[in-house]
N, C-alpha and C positions, 0 to 999 in steps of 0.2 A: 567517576565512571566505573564502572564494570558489571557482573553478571550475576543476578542477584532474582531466585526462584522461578529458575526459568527451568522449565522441562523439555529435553532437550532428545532430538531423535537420533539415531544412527548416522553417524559416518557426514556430521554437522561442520562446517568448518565456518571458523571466526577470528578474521583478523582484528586484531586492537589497533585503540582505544574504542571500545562501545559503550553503549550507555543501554541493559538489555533487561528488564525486568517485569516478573509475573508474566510473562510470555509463553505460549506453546510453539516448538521449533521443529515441524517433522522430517522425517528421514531425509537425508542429500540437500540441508539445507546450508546455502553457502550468504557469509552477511560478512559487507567488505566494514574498510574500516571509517570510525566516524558518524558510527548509523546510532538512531536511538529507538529502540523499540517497548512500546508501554504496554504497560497490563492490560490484561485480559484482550490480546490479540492471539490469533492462532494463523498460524503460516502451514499450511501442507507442504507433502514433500517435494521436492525437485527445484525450492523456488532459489534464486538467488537476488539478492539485496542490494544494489550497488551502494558505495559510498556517498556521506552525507547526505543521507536518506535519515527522515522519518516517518514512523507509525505510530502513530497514536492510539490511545484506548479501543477498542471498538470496533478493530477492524479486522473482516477474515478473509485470506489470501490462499486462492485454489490453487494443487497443484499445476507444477510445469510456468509459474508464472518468472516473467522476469523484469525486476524494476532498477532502470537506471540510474544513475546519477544524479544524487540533487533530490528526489522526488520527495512530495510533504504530502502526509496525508492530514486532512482535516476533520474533529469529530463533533461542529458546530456552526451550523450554518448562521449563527449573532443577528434570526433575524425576531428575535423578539423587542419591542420596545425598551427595556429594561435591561441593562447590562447584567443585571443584581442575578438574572432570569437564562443562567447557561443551561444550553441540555445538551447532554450529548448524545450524538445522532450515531447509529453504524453504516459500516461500509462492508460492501460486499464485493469481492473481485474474485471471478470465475478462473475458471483453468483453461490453464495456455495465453495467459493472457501477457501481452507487451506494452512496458510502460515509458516512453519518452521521458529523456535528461529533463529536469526541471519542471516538471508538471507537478500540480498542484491536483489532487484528489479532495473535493468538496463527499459529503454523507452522501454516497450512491450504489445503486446497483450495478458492475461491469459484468455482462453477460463473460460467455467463453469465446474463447478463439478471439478476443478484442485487441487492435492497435490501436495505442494512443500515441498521436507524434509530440515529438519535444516541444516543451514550453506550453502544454496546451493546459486550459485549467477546465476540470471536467468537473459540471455545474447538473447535469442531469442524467438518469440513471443511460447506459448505453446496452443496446440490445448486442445478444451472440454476433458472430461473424463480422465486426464490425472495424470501420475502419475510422477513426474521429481524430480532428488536432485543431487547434485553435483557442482564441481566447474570447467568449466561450469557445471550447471544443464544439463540435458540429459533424455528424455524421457524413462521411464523404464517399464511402462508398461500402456497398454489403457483401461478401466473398460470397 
């Protein structure tokens, strides 16, 4: 584990053990401990990371966002016939965006100002203002 070609912004705090590389981290970015974050992901500023979190390849994170506990992002949705046959897919999560303990982030689009409640696994992209949880997630209400 540790912090290996990661560019890193201003006034970033990181508690260990992480697992944090080829990464972009910007300004007031806070990442607890036990997270793993892969290349070629970019975090804007303000976001913070709860522990035993991961991000995977692929994924970009707007400011002001914040991801709880547990969360996994995912950059493959395996549904080609052929295992032989991975692609990786990205993910896009807007700003201001709230992400519930243990959810599961499938290759999507999260508009801004979005909650996602705990435990939910989000299977399809979710529009701004949104309020979604469940398994699938399911829009429940629009601010």
């Amino acid at each position: 584990m540790g912090i290996k070609s990661v560019k890193l912004g201003y006034n970033v705090s990181i508690v260990s053990p992480v697992n944090l590389y080829g990464c972009v981290l910007g300004d007031n970015v806070k990442i607890g401990p036990f997270v793993e974050i892969q290349k070629d992901v970019e975090i804007s500023s303000s976001v913070t990371v709860s522990s035993h979190s991961f991000i995977c390849s692929g994924v970009s994170i707007g400011e002001g966002t914040f991801i709880a506990h547990g969360v996994m992002f995912i950059n493959d949705k395996f549904d080609s016939e052929s295992l032989d046959k991975w692609v990786e897919r990205k993910t896009k999560v807007g700003k201001n965006v709230r992400i519930g303990s243990n959810s599961t982030i499938l290759p999507v689009n999260i508009g801004n100002n979005v909650i996602i409640g705990a435990g939910s696994v989000v299977t399809k992209d979710i529009p701004n203002n949104s309020t979604v949880y469940g398994n699938p997630a399911k829009t429940k209400k629009r601010l």
